[in-house]
Residue frames as qw, qx, qy, qz and C-alpha x, y, z in Angstrom:
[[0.260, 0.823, 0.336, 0.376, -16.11, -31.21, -4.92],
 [0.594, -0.074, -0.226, 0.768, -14.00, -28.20, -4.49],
 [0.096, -0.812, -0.495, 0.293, -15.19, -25.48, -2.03],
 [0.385, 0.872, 0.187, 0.236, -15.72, -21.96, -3.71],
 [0.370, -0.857, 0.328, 0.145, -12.81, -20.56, -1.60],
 [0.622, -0.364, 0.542, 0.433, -10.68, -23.38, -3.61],
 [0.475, 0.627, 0.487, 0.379, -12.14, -23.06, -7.17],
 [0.089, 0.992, 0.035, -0.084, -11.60, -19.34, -6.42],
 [0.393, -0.804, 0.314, 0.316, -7.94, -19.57, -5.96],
 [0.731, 0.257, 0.632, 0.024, -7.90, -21.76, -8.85],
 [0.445, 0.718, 0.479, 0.236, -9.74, -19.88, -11.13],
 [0.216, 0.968, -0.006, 0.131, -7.79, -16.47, -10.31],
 [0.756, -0.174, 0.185, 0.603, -4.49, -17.63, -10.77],
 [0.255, 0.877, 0.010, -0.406, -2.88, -14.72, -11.54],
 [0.753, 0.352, 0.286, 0.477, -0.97, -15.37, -15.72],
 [0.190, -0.750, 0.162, 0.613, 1.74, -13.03, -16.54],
 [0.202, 0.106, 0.620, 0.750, 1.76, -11.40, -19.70],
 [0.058, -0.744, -0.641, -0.179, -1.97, -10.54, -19.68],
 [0.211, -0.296, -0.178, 0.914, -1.41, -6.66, -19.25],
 [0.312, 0.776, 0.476, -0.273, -4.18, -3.52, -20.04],
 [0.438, 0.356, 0.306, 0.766, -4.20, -1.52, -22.58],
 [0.203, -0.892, -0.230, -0.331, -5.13, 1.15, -20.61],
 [0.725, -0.162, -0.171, 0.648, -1.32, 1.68, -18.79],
 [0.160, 0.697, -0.002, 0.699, -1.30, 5.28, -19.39],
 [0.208, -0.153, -0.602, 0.755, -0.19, 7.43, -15.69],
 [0.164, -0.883, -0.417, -0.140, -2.89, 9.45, -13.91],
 [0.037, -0.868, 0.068, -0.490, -2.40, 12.51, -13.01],
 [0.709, -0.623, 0.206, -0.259, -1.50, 11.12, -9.19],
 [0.961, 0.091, 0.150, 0.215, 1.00, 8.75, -10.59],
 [0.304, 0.676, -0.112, 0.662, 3.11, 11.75, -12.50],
 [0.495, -0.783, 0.058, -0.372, 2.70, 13.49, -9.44],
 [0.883, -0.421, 0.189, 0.083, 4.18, 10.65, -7.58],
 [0.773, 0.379, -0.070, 0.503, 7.05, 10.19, -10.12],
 [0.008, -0.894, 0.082, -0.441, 8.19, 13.71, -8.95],
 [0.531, -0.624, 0.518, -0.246, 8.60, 13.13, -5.20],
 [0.980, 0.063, -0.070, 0.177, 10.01, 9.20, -6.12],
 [0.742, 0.454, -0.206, 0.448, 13.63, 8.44, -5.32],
 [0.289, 0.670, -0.165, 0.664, 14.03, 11.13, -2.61],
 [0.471, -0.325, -0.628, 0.528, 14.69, 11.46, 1.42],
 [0.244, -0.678, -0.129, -0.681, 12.19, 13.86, 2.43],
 [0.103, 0.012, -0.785, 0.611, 12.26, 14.68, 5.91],
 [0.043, 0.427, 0.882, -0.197, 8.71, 14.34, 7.57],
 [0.069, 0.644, 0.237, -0.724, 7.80, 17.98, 7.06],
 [0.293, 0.358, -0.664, -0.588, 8.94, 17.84, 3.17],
 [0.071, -0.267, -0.945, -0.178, 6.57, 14.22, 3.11],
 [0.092, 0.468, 0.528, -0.702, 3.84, 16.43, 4.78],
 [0.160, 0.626, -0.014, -0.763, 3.88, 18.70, 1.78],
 [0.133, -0.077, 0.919, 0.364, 4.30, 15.90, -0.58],
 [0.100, 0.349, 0.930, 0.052, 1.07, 14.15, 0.57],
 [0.298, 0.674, 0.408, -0.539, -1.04, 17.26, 0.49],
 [0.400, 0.418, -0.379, -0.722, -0.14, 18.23, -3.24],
 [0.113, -0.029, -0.958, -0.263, -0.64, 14.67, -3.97],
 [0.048, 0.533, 0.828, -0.164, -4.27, 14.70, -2.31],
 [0.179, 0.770, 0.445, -0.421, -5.12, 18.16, -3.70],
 [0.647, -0.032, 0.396, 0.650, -3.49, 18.56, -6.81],
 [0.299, 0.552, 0.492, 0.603, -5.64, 20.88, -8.38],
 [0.340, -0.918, -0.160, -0.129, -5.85, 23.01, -6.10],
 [0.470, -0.840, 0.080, 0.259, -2.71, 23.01, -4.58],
 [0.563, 0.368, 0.411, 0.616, -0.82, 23.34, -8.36],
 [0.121, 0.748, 0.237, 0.608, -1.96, 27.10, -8.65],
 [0.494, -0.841, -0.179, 0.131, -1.28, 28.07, -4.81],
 [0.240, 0.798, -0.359, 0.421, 1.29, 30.80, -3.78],
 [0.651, -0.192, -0.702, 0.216, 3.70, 29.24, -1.28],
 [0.162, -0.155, 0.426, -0.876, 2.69, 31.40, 1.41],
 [0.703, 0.020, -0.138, -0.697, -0.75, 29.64, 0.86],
 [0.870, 0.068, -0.488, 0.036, 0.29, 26.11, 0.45],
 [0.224, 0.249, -0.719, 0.609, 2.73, 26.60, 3.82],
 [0.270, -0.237, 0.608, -0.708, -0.23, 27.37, 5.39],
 [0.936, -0.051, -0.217, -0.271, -2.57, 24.59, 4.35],
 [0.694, 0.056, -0.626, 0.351, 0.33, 22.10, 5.46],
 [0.810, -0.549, -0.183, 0.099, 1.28, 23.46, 8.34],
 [0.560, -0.261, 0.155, 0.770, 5.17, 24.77, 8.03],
 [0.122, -0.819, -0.113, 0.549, 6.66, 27.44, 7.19],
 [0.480, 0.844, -0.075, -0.227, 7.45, 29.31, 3.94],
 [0.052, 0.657, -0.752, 0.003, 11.82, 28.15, 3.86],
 [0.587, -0.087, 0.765, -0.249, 10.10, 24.81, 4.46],
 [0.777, 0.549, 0.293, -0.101, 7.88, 24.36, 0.90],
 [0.495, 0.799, -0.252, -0.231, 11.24, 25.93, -0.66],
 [0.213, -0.483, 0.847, 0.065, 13.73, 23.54, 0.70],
 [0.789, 0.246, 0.499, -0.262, 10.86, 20.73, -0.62],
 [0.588, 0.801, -0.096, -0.057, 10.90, 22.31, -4.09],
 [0.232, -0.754, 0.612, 0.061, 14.90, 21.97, -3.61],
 [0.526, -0.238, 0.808, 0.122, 15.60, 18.51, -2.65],
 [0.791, 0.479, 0.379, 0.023, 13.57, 17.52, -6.04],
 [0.660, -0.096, 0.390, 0.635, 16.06, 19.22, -7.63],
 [0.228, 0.811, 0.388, 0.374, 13.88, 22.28, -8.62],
 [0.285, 0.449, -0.254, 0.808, 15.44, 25.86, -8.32],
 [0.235, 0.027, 0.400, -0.886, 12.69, 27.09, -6.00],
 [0.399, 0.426, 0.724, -0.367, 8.95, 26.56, -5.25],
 [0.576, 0.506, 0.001, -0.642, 7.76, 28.70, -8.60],
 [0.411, 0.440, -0.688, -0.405, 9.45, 26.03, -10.64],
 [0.152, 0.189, 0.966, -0.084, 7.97, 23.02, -9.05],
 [0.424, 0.490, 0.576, -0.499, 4.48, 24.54, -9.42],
 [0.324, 0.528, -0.420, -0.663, 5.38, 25.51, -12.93],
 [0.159, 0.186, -0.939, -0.242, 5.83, 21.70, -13.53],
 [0.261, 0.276, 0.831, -0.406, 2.80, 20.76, -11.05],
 [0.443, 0.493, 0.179, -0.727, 0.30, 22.96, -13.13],
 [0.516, 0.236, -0.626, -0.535, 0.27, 21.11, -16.69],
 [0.093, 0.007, -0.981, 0.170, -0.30, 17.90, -14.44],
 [0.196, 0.285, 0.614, -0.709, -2.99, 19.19, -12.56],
 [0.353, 0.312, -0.272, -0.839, -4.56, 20.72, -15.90],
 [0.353, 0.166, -0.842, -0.372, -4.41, 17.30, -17.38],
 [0.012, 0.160, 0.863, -0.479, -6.44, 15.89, -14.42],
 [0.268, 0.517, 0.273, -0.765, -9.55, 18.41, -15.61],
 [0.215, 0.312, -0.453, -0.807, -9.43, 18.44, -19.03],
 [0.316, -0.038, -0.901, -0.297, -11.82, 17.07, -21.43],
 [0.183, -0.458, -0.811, 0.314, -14.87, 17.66, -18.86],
 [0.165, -0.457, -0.228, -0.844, -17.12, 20.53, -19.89],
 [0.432, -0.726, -0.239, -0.479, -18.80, 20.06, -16.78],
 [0.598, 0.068, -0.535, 0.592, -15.83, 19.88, -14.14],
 [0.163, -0.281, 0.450, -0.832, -16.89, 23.38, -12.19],
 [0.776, -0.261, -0.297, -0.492, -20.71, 21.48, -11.91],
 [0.895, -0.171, -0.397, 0.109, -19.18, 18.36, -10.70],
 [0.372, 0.256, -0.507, 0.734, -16.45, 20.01, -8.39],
 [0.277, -0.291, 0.292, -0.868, -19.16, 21.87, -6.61],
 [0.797, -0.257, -0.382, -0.390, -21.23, 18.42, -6.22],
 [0.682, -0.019, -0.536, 0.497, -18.53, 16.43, -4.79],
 [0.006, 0.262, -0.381, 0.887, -18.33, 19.54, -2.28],
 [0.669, -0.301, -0.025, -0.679, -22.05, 18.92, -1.47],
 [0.956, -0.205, 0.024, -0.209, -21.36, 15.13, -0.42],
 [0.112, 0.666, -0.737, 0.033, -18.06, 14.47, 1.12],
 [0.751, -0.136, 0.629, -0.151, -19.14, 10.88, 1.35],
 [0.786, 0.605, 0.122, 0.044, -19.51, 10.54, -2.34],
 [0.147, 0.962, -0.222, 0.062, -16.47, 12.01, -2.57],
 [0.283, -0.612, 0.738, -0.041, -14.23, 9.94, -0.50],
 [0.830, 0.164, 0.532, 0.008, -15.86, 6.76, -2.16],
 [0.554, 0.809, -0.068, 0.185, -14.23, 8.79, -5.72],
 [0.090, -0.761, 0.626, -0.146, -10.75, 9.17, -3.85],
 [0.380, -0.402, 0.819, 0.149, -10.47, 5.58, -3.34],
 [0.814, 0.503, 0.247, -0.153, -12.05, 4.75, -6.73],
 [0.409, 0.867, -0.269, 0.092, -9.43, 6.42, -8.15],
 [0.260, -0.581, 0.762, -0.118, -6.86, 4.60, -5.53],
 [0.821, 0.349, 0.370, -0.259, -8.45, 1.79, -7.06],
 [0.829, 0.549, 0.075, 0.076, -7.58, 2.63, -10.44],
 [0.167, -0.870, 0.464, -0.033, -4.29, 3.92, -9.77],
 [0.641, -0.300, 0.706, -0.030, -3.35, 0.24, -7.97],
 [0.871, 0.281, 0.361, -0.182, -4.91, -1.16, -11.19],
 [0.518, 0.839, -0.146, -0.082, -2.48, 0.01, -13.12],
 [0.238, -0.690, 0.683, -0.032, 0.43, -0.64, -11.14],
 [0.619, -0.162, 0.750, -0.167, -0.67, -4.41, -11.31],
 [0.708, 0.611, -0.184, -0.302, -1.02, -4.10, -15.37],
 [0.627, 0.291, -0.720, 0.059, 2.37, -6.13, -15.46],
 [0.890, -0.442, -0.027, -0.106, 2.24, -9.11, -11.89],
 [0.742, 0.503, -0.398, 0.196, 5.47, -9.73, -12.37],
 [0.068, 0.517, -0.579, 0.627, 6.65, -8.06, -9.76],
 [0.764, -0.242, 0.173, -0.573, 3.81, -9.25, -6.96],
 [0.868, 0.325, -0.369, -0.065, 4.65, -12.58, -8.62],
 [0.457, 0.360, -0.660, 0.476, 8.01, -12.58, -7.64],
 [0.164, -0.390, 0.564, -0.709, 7.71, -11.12, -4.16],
 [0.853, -0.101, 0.042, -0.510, 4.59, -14.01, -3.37],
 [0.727, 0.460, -0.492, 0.133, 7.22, -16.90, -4.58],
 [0.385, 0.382, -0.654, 0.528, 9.66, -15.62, -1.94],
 [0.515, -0.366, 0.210, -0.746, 6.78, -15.54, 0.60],
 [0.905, -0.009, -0.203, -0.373, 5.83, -18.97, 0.33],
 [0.913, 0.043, -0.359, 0.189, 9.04, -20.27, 0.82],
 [0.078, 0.576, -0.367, 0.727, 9.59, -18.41, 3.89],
 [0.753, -0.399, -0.423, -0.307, 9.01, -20.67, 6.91],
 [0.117, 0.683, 0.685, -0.225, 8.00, -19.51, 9.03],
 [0.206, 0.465, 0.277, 0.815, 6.47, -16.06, 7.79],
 [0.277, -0.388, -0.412, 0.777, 6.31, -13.02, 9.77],
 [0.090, 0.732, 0.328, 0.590, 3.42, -10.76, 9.03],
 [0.385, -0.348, -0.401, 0.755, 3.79, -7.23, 11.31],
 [0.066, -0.695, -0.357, -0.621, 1.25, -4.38, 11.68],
 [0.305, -0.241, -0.503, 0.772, 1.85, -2.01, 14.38],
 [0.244, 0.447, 0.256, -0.822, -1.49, 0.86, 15.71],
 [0.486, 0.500, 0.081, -0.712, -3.51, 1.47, 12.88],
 [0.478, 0.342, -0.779, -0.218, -1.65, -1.36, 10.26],
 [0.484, -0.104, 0.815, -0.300, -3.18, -4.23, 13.27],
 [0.783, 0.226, 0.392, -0.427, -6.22, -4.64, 11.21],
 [0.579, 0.688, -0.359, -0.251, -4.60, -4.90, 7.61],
 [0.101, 0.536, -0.822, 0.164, -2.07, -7.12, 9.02],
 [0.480, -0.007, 0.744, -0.464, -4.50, -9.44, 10.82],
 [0.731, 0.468, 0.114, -0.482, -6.55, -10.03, 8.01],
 [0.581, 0.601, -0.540, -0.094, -3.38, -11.29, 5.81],
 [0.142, 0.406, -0.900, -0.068, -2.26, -13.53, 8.26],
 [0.682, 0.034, 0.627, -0.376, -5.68, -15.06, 9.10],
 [0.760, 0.558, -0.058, -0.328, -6.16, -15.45, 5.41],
 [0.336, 0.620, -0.707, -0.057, -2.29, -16.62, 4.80],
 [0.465, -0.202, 0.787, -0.353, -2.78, -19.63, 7.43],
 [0.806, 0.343, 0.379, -0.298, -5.00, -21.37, 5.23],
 [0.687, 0.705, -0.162, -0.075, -2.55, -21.44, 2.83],
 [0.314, 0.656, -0.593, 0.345, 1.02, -21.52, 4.44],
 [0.775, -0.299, -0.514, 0.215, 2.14, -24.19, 7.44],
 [0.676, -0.166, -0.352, 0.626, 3.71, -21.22, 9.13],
 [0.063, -0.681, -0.080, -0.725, 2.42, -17.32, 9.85],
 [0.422, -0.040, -0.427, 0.799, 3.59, -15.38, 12.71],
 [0.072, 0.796, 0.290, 0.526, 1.52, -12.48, 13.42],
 [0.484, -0.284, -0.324, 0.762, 3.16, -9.63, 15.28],
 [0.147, -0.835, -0.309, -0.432, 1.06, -6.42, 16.38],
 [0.333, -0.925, -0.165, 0.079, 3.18, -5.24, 19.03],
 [0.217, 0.913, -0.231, 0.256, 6.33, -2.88, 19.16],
 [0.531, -0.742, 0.216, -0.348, 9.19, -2.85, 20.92],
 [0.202, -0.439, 0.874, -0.054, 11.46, -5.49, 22.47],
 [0.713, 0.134, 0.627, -0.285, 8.29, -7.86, 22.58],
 [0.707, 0.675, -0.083, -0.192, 8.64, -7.44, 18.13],
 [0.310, 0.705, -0.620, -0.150, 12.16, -7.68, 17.98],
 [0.531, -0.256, 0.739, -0.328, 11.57, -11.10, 20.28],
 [0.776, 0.338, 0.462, -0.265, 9.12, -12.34, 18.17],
 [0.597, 0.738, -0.266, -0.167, 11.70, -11.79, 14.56],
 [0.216, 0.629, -0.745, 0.050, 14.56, -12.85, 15.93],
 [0.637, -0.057, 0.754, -0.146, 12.82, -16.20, 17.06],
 [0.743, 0.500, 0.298, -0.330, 11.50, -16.39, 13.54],
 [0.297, 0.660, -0.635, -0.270, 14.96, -15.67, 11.79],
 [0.217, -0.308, 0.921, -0.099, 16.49, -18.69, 14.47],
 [0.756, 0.277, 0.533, -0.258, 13.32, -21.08, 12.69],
 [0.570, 0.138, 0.696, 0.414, 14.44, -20.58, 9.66],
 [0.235, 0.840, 0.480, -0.093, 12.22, -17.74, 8.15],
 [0.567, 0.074, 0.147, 0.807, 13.83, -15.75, 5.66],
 [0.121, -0.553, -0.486, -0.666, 10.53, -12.89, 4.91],
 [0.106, -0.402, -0.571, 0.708, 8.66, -10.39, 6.85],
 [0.063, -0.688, -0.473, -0.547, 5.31, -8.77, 5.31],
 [0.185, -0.438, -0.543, 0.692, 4.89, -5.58, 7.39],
 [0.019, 0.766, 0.502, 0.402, 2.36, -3.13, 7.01],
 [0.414, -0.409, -0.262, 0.770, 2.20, 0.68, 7.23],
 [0.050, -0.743, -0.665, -0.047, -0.38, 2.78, 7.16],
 [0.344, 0.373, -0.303, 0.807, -0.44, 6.25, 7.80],
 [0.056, 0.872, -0.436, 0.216, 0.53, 8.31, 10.00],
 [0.757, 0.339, -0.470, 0.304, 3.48, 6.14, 10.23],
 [0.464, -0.852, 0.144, -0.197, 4.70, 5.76, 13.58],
 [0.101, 0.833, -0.520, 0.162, 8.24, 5.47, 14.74],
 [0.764, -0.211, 0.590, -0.155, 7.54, 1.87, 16.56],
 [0.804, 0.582, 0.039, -0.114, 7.05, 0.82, 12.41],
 [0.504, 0.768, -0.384, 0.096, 10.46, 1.89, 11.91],
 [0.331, -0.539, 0.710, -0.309, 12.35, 0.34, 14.85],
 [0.857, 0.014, 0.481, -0.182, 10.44, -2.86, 14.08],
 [0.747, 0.660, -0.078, 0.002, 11.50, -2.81, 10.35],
 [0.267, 0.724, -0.613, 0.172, 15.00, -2.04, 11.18],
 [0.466, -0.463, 0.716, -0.238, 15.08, -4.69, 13.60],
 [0.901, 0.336, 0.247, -0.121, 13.62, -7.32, 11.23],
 [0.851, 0.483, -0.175, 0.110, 16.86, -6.58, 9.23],
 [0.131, -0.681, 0.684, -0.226, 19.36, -6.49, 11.97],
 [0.782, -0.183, 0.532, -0.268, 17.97, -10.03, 12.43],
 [0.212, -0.211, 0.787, 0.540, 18.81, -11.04, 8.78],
 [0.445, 0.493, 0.741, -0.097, 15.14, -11.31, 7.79],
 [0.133, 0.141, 0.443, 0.875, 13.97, -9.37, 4.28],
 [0.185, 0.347, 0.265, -0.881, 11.27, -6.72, 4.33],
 [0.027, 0.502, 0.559, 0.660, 8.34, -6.99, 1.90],
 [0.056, 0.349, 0.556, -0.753, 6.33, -3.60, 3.00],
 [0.166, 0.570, 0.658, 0.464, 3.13, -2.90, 2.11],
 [0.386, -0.141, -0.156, 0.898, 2.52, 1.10, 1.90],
 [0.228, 0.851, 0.433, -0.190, 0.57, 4.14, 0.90],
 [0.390, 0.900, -0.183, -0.061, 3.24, 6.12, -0.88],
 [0.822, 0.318, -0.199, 0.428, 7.21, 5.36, -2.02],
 [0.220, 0.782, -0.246, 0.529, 8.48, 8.16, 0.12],
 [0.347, -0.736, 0.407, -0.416, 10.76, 8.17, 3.55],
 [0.025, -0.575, 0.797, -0.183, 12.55, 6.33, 5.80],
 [0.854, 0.034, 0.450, -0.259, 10.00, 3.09, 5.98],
 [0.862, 0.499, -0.091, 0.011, 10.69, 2.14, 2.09],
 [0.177, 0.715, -0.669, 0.093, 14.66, 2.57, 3.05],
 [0.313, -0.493, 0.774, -0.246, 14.16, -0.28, 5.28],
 [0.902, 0.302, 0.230, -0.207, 12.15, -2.43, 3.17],
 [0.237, -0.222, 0.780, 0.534, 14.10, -4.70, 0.48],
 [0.077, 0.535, 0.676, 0.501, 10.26, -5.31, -1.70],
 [0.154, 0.338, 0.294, -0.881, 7.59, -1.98, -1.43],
 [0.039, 0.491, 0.790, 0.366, 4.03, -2.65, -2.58],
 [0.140, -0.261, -0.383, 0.875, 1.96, 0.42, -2.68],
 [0.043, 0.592, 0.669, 0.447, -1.43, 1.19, -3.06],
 [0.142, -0.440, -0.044, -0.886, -3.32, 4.90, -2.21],
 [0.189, -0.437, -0.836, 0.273, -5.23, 4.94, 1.17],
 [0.109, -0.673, -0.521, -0.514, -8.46, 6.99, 1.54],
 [0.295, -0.218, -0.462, 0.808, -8.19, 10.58, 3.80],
 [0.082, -0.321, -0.136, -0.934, -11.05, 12.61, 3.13],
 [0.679, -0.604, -0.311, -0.280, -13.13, 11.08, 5.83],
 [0.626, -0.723, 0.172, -0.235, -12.43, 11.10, 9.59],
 [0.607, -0.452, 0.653, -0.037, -10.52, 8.26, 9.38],
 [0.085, 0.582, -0.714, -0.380, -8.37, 6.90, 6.88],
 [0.892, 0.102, 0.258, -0.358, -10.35, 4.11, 4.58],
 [0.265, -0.356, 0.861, 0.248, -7.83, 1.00, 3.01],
 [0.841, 0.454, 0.000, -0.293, -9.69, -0.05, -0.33],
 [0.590, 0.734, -0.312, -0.128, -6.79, -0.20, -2.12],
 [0.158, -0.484, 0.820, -0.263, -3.90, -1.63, 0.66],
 [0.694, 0.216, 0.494, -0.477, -7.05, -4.31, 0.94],
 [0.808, 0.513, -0.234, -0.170, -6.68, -5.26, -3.02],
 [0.129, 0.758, -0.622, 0.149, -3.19, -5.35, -2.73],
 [0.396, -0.431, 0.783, -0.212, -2.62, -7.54, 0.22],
 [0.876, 0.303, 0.185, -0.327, -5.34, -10.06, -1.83],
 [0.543, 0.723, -0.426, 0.009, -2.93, -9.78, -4.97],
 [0.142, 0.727, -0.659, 0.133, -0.07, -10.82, -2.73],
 [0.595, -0.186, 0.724, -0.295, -2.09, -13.73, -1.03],
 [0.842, 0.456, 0.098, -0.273, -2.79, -14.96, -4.64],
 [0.597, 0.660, -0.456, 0.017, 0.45, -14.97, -5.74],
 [0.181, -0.438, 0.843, -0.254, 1.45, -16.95, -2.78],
 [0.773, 0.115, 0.556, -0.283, -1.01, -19.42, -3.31],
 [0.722, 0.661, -0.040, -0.201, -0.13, -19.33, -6.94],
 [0.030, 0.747, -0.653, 0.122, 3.54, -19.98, -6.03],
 [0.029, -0.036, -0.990, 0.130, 2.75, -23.80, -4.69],
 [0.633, -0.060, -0.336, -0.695, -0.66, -24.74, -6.01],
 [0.679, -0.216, -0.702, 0.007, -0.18, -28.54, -4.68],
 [0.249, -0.115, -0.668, 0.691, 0.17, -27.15, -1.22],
 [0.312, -0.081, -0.167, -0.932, -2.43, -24.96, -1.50],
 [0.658, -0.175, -0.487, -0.547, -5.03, -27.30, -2.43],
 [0.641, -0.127, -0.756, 0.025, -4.29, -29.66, 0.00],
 [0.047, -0.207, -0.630, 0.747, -4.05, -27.15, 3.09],
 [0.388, -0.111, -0.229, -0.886, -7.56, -25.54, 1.45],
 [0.749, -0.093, -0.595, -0.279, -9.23, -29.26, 1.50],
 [0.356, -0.189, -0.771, 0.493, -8.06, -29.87, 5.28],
 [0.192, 0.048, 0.234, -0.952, -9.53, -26.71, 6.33],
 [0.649, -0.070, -0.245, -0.717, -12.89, -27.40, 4.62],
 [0.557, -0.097, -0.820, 0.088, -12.81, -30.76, 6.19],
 [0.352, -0.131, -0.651, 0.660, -12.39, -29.36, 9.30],
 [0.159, 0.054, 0.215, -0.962, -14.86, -26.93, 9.04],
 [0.632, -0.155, -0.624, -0.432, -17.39, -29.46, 7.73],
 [0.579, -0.233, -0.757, 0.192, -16.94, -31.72, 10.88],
 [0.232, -0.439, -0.619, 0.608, -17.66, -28.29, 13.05],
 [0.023, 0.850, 0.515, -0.109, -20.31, -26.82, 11.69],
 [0.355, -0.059, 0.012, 0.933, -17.61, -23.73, 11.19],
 [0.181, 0.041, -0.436, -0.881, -20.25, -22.03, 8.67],
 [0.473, 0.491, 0.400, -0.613, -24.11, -21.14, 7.88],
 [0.437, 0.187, 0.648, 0.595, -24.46, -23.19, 4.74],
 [0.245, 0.256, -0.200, -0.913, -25.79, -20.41, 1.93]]
């Protein structure tokens, strides 16, 4: 009989073609479209992510206002407004404000509920990664892509999964989960020479893939590892939190889902779906392997007790 862990993987093959009819962008999506496509330097990604996490609010600000929420300086929000290819800051916000509107409408009780969500910033951040939530869902209306990139995963052997500081846990979690599936996962959590060791033994095996995670605040080890992963000849799938800067240059695939900032400390619903998605679509990529490395495992964990039966 096949244990729920196989009947699951089974049963949520994932079937292209099966797409919502709910595809329409959110507000946060539009948004994104904006800043897509462009080399922001870190200060110009600063300002990015804050209109993106306060849109309605920071749509109607003067940029003497919005410099100082970020953090920089006034020649700083206009050179932003620039690279997109707007004249100046009033004409991005001109464009930001119908977005933002759209984000409200249609809620007769929006000031009510704005001033709740103030009363409970817990509720609140659990509504920031609902919405990263739905956001992801959308993205994943056509698999196709996921699909693909899962394919080339599988038949990467070995596979290199890399999370550096804050990307350890996200990274750890895919390759404990990918092992049960694949004859061959790397996992690499430190920086440095000791990373570029640990790729360029994996190219010389044979391994063609690297899954790396990156989280923010994005640290500079990330990028040195990434670039070294393709001085080695290996290909990049990264998983992300937004399309922008110099990580996604070094990536050849970029999966991205919203991570949660309105609490202390940055919460990974969505990066957390995602990485699922991408272990499905490897498992969905060689089904006869699968099963059979699923069924050793459960053997093996029969003969030691592994598990508290339910």
């Amino acid at each position: 009989m096949p244990s729920r862990q196989q009947a699951r993987a089974q049963a949520s093959a994932i079937t292209p073609g099966r797409q919502s009819p709910d595809t329409e962008a959110s507000p946060t999506d539009s948004v994104r479209a904006l800043f897509g496509g462009h080399r922001l330097s870190p200060a110009q990604r600063r300002i990015a992510q804050y209109i993106v996490d306060h849109l309605t609010e920071a749509a109607f600000l003067s940029i003497t206002d919005l410099a100082e929420r970020v953090g920089v300086s006034q020649p700083s929000v206009t050179r932003f407004a620039s690279s997109l290819g707007f004249s100046g800051y009033p004409a991005l916000r001109e464009a930001l404000q119908p977005i933002a509107l759209s984000s409200v409408a249609g809620s007769p009780d929006t000031r009510e509920t704005r001033e709740e969500i103030r009363r409970n910033e817990l509720q609140a951040a659990v509504d920031a990664e609902i919405e990263n939530l739905e956001s992801l869902r959308r993205t994943l209306a056509d698999p196709g892509r996921v699909l693909d990139i899962g394919r080339e995963l599988a038949r990467s052997v070995p596979l290199t999964v890399l999370g550096l500081r804050i990307s350890v846990s996200l990274a750890e979690y895919f390759a404990y989960a990918a092992r049960r599936i694949h004859p061959d996962v790397r996992l690499v959590t430190r920086g440095g020479s000791v990373a570029y060791d640990a790729l360029l033994q994996s190219r010389e095996a044979g391994g063609t893939w690297v899954v790396a995670f990156a989280m923010p605040r994005h640290a500079n080890e990330t990028l040195a590892a990434l670039q070294a992963a393709r001085s080695t000849g290996l290909r990049v799938a990264l998983i992300t939190d937004l399309t922008l800067g110099a990580l996604v240059d070094e990536a050849d695939v970029a999966l991205t889902a919203g991570t949660g900032s309105r609490l202390v400390f940055d919460s990974y619903s969505a990066p957390g779906v995602l990485s699922a998605a991408v272990l499905q679509a490897m498992a969905d990529a060689d089904p006869v392997r699968t099963q059979s490395r699923l069924e050793g495992y459960e053997q093996v964990a029969e003969q030691h007790d592994f598990f508290i039966e339910d």
